[in-house]
C-alpha positions as CSV (number, residue, x, y, z in Angstrom):
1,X,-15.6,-80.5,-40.4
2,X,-15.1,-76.5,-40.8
3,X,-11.7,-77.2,-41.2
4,X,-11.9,-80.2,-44.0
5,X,-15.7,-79.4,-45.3
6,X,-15.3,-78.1,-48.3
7,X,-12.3,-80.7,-49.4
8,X,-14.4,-83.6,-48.3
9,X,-17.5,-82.3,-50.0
10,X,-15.2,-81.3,-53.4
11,X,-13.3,-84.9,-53.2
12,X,-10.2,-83.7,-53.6
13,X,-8.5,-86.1,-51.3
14,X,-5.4,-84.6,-51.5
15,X,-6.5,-81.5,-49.9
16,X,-7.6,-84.0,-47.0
17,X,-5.4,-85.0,-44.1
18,X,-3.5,-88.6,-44.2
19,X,-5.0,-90.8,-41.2
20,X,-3.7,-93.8,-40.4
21,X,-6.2,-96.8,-38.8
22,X,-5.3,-99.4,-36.5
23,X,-4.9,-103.2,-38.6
24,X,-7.7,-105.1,-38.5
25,X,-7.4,-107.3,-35.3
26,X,-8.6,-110.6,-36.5
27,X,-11.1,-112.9,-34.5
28,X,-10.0,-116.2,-33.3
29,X,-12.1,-118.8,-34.9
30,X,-14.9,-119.8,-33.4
31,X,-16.0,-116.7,-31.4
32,X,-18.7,-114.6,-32.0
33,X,-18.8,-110.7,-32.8
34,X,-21.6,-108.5,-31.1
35,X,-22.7,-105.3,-32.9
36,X,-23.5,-102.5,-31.2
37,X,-27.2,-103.6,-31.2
38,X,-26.5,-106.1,-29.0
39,X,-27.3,-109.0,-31.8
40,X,-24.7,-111.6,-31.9
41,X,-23.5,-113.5,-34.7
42,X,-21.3,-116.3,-35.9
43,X,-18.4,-114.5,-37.5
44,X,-16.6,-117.6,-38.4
45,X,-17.0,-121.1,-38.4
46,X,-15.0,-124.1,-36.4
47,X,-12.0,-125.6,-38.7
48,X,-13.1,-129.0,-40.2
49,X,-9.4,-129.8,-39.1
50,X,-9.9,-129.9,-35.8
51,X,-13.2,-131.3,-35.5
52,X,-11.3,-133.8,-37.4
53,X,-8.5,-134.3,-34.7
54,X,-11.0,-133.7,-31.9
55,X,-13.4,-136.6,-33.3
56,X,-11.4,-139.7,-31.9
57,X,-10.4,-138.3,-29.1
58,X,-13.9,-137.9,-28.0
59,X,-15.0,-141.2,-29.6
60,X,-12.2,-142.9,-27.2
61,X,-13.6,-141.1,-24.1
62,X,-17.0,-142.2,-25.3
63,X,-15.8,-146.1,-25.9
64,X,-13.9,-145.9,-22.6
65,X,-16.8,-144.6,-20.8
66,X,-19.0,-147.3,-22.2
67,X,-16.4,-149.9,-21.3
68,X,-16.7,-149.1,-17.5
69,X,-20.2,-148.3,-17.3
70,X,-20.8,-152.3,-19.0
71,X,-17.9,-153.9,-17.0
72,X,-19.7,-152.0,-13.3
73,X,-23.0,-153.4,-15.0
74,X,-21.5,-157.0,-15.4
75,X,-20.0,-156.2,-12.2
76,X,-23.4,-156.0,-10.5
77,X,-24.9,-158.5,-12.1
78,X,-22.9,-161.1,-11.2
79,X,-23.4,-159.6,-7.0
80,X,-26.7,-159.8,-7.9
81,X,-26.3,-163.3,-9.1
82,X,-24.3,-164.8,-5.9
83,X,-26.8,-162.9,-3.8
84,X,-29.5,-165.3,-5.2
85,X,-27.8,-168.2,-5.2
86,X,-27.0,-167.7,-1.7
87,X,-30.4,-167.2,-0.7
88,X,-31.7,-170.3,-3.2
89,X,-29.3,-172.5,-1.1
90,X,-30.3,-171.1,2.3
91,X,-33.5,-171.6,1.6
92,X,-33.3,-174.7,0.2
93,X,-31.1,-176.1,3.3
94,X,-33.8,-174.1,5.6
95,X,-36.2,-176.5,4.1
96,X,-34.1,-179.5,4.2
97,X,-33.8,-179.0,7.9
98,X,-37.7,-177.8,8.5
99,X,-38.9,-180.8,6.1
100,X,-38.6,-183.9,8.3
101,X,-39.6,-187.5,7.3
102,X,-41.8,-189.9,9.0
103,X,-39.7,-192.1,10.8
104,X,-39.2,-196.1,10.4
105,X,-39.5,-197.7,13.7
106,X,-39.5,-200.9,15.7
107,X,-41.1,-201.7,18.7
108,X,-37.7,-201.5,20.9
109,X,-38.0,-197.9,19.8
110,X,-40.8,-197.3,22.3
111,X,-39.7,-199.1,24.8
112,X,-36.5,-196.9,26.3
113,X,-34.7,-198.1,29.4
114,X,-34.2,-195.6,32.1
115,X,-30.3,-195.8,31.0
116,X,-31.1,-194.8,27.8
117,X,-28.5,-191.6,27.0
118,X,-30.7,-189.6,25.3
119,X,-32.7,-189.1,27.9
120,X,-29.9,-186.4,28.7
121,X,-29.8,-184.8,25.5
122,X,-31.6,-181.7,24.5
123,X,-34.7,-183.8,22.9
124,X,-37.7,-182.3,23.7
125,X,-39.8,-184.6,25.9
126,X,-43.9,-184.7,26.5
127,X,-45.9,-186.8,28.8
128,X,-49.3,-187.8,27.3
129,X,-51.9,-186.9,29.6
130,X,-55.8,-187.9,29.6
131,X,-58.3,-185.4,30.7
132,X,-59.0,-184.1,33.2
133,X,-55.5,-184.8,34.8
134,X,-53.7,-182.4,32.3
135,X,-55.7,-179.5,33.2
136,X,-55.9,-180.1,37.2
137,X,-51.8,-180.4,37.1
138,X,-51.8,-176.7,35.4
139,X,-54.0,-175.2,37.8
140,X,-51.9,-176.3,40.6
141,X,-54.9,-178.7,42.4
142,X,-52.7,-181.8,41.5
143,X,-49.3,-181.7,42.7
144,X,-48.2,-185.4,42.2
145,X,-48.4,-187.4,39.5
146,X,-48.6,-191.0,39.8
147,X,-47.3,-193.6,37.6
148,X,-46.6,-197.2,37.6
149,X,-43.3,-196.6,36.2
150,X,-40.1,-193.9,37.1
151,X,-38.8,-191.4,35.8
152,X,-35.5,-191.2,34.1
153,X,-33.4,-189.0,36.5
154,X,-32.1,-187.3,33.2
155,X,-35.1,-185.9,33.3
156,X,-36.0,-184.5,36.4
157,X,-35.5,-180.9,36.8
158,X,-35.8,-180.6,32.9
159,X,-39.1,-179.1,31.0
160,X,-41.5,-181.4,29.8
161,X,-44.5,-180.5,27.7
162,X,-47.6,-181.4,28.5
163,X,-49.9,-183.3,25.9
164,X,-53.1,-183.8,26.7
165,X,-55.3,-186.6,24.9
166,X,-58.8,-186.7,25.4
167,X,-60.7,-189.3,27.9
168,X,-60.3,-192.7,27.3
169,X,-59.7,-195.9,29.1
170,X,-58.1,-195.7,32.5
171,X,-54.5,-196.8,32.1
172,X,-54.6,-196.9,28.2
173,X,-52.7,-194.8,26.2
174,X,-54.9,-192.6,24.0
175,X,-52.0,-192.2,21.3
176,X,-50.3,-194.4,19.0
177,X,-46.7,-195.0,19.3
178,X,-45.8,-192.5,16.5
179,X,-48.2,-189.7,15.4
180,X,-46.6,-187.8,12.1
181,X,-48.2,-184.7,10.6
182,X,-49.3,-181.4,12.4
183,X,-52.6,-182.0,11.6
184,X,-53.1,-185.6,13.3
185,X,-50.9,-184.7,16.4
186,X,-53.6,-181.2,16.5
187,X,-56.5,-183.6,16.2
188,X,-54.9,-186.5,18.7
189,X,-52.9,-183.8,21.5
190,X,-53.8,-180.4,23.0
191,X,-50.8,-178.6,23.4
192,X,-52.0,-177.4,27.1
193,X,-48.8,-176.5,29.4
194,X,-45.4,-178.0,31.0
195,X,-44.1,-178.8,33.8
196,X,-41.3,-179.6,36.0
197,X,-40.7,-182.7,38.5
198,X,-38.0,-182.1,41.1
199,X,-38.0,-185.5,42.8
200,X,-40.3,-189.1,42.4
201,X,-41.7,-190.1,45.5
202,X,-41.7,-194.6,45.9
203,X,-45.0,-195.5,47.5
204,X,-44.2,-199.5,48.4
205,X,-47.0,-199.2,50.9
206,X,-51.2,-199.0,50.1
207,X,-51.5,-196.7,53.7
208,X,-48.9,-194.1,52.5
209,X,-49.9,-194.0,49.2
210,X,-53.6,-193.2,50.1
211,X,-52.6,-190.7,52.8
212,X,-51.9,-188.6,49.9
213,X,-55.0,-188.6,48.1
214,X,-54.9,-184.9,48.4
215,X,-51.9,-184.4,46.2
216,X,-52.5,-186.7,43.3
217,X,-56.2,-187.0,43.3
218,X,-56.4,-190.3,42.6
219,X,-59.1,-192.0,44.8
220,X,-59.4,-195.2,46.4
221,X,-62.1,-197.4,44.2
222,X,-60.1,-195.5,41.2
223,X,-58.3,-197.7,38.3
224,X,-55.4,-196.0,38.9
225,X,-55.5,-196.4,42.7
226,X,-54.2,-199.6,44.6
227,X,-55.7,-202.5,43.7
228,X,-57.3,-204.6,45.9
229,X,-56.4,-208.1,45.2
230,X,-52.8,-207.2,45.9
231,X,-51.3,-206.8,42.1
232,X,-49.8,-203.5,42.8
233,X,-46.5,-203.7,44.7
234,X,-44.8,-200.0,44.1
235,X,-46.5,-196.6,42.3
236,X,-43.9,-193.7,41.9
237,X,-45.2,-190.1,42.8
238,X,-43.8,-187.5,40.3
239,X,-43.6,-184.3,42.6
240,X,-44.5,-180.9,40.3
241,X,-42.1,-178.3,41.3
242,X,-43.5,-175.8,38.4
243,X,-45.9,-176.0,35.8
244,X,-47.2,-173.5,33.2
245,X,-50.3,-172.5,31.1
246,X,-50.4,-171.6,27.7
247,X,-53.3,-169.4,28.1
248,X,-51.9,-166.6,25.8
249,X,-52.1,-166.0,22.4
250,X,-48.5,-164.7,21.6
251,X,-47.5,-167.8,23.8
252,X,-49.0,-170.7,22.2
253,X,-47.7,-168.7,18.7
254,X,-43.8,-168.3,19.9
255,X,-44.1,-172.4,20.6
256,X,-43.2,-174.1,17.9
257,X,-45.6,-176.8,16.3
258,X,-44.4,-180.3,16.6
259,X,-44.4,-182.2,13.7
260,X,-43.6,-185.6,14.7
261,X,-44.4,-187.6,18.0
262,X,-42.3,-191.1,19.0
263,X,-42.9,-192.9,22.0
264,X,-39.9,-193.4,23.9
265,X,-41.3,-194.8,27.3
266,X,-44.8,-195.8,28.3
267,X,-46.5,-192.1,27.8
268,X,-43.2,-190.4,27.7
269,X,-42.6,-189.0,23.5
270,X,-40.2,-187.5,22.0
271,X,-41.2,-184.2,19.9
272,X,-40.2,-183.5,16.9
């Protein structure tokens, strides 16, 4: 400034030294200068150009982006679709098989010989049962059962439920040959135990017979006992190997209701 003062203040630019400045460097478009203020601003603006040629390319990426998001959409709807119809026709054949219709039956129906074969199939079986009989089998006081028919050999050692009916005549069913409907068969039967026979005891003589009184508790001037004027000629004993209660809640609830009882033989049904 000492040096060039005077010249600068006089303008007389000859008298001033020659400096030469670096070219401008220009900005690449798009960027943004900062003063030294520390303000920023837009020192240029994008080329229409190549917002032009940037435009389809992006609207591609966009339409291709769309195009999978709706095919994976389509995609789950139709999962979502099979999934129902899966569970409509699951359902539905859940209900075919739960839905069962009352049956049409004749009278040789109830009236099974002791050769019948499904007596070996895995039917579930009950044996109708009068008060108080049902309950004195369950508590263990009555270990023989007496009948003036067998039983079919297919079913000894196999469960059979225990429906008791209530008090009637002595040696009359209390049940009709086919109860249908839960609540009719919860009106007619009490659902009470089971039990297993191991063997059937043949009592062709009165004096054996009664020399048993104490095991099926069926006494002397009884209707079930041995009659008098002779008409009896054989009773069969079924021994009770095991029996059980349903005393329990969560019991009787894990036994499935039976919607349908047949008669099969005498006091023997099938359960449906």
């Amino acid at each position: 400034l000492r040096k060039y003062g005077k010249a600068f203040m006089s303008r007389k630019r000859k008298d001033l030294p020659t400096i030469r400045l670096p070219k401008k460097i220009e900005e690449p478009k798009g960027t943004t200068a900062f003063t030294n203020q520390g303000s920023m601003k837009e020192c240029a603006k994008e080329d229409p150009s190549a917002e032009q040629d940037e435009s389809p390319k992006k609207q591609a990426k966009v339409e291709a982006s769309t195009s999978t998001l709706t095919e994976a959409s389509k995609k789950d709807d139709t999962k979502q679709d099979q999934k129902a119809e899966t569970q409509c026709t699951t359902q539905s054949q859940q209900s075919k098989k739960s839905s069962i219709e009352r049956p049409i039956t004749i009278p040789a129906d109830h009236q099974k010989p002791l050769s019948w074969k499904k007596w070996s199939s895995s039917i579930k079986f009950g044996l109708e049962m009068q008060e108080p009989w049902a309950e004195l089998l369950l508590q263990g006081t009555k270990t023989i059962e007496t009948r003036a028919y067998d039983l079919p050999k297919a079913l000894i050692g196999k469960k059979i439920e225990i429906l008791q009916s209530k008090r009637g005549k002595d040696g009359v069913s209390a049940l009709s040959d086919v109860v249908f409907g839960e609540e009719k068969i919860n009106n007619a039967i009490k659902r009470v135990g089971w039990c297993i026979f191991d063997k059937v005891i043949v009592y062709r003589y009165k004096a054996k017979f009664e020399a048993d009184e104490e095991k099926h508790l069926v006494k002397r001037d009884s209707q079930y006992g041995w009659k008098k004027d002779g008409s009896t000629k054989v009773v069969y004993g079924w021994n009770v190997s095991k029996f059980g209660m349903y005393t329990n809640k969560k019991v009787k609830s894990s036994v499935k209701e039976p919607k349908c009882l047949i008669r099969r033989m005498r006091s023997i049904y099938e359960i449906r």
